[in-house]
C-alpha atoms as a printed R data frame, in Angstrom:
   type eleno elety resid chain resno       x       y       z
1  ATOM     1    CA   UNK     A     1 -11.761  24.412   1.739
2  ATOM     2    CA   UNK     A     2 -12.839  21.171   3.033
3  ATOM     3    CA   UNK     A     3  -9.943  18.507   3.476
4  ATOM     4    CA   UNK     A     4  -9.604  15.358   1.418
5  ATOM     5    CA   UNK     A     5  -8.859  11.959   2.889
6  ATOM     6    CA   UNK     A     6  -6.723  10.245   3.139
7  ATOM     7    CA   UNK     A     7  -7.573   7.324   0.717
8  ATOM     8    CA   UNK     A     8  -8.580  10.464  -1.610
9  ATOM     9    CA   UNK     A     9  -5.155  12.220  -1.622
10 ATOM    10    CA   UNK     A    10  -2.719   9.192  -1.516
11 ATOM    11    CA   UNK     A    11  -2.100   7.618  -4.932
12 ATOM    12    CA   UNK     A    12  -1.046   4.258  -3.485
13 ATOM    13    CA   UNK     A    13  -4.444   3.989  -2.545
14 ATOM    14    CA   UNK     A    14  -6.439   5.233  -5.331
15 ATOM    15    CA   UNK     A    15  -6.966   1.738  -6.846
16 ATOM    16    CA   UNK     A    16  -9.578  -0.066  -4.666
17 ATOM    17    CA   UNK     A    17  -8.096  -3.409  -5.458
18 ATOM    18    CA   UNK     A    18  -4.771  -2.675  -4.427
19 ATOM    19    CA   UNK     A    19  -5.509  -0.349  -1.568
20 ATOM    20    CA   UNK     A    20  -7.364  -3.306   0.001
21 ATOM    21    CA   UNK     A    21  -4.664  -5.104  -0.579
22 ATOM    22    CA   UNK     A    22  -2.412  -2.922   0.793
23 ATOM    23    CA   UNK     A    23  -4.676  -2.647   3.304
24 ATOM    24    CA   UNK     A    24  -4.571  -6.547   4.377
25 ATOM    25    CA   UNK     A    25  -0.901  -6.451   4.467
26 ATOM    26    CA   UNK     A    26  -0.771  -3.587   6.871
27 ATOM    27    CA   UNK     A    27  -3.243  -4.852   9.481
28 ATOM    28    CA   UNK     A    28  -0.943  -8.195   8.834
29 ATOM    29    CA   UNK     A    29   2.215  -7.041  10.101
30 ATOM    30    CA   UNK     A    30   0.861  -4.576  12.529
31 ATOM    31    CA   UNK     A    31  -0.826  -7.514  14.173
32 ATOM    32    CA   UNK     A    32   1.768  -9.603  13.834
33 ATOM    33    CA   UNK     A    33   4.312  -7.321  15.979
34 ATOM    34    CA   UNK     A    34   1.618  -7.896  18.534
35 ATOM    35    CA   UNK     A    35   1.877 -11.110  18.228
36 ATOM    36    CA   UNK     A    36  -1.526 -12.122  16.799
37 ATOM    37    CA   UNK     A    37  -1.251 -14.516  13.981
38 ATOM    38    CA   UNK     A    38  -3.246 -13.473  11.035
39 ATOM    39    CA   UNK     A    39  -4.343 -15.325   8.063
40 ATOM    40    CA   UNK     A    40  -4.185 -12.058   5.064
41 ATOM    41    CA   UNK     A    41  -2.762 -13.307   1.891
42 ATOM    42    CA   UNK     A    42   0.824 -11.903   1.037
43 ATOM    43    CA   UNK     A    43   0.545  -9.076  -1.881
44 ATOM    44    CA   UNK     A    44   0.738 -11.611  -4.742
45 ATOM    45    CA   UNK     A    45   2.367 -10.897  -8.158
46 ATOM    46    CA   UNK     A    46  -0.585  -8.820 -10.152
47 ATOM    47    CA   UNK     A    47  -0.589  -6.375  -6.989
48 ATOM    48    CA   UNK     A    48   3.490  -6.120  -6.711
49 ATOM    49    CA   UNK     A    49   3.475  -5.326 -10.175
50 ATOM    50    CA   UNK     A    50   0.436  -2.410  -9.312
51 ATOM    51    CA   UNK     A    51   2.210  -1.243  -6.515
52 ATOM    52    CA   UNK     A    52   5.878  -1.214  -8.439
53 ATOM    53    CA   UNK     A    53   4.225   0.648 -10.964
54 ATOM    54    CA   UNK     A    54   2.817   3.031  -8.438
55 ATOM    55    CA   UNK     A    55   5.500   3.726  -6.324
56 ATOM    56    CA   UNK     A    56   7.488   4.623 -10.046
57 ATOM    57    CA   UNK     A    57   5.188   6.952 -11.240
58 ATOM    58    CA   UNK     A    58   4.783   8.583  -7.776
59 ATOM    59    CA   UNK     A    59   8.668   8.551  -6.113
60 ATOM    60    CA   UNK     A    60  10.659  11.207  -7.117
61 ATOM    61    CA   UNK     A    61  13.826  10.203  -8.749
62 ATOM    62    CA   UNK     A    62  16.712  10.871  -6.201
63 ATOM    63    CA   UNK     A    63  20.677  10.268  -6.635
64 ATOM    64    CA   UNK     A    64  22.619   8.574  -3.427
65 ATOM    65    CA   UNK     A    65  25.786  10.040  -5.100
């Protein structure tokens, strides 16, 4: 059975718009702890609201109780 990628499994990267926008904000802060300043937007409000929506469909409901 061949394996699936990465970008094929994960569901917070199934949407090509958000994933590069994900995608932008990772390379962002990683660089950043290295200290290089980058210029990548922030996530703005229609991708928040993508990956909010996301992460609720996706995140299993747990109890801190």
């Amino acid at each position: 059975m061949p394996k699936k990628s990465l970008k094929q499994t994960n569901p917070y990267l199934k949407d090509p718009e958000l994933c590069m926008a994900l995608l932008y904000q990772s390379v962002s802060s990683s660089t950043a702890v290295e200290g290089v300043l980058t210029k990548y937007p922030k996530l703005d409000e229609v991708f928040e609201k993508k990956l909010k929506e996301v992460i609720s469909v996706h995140e299993p409901a747990t109890s801190y109780e």
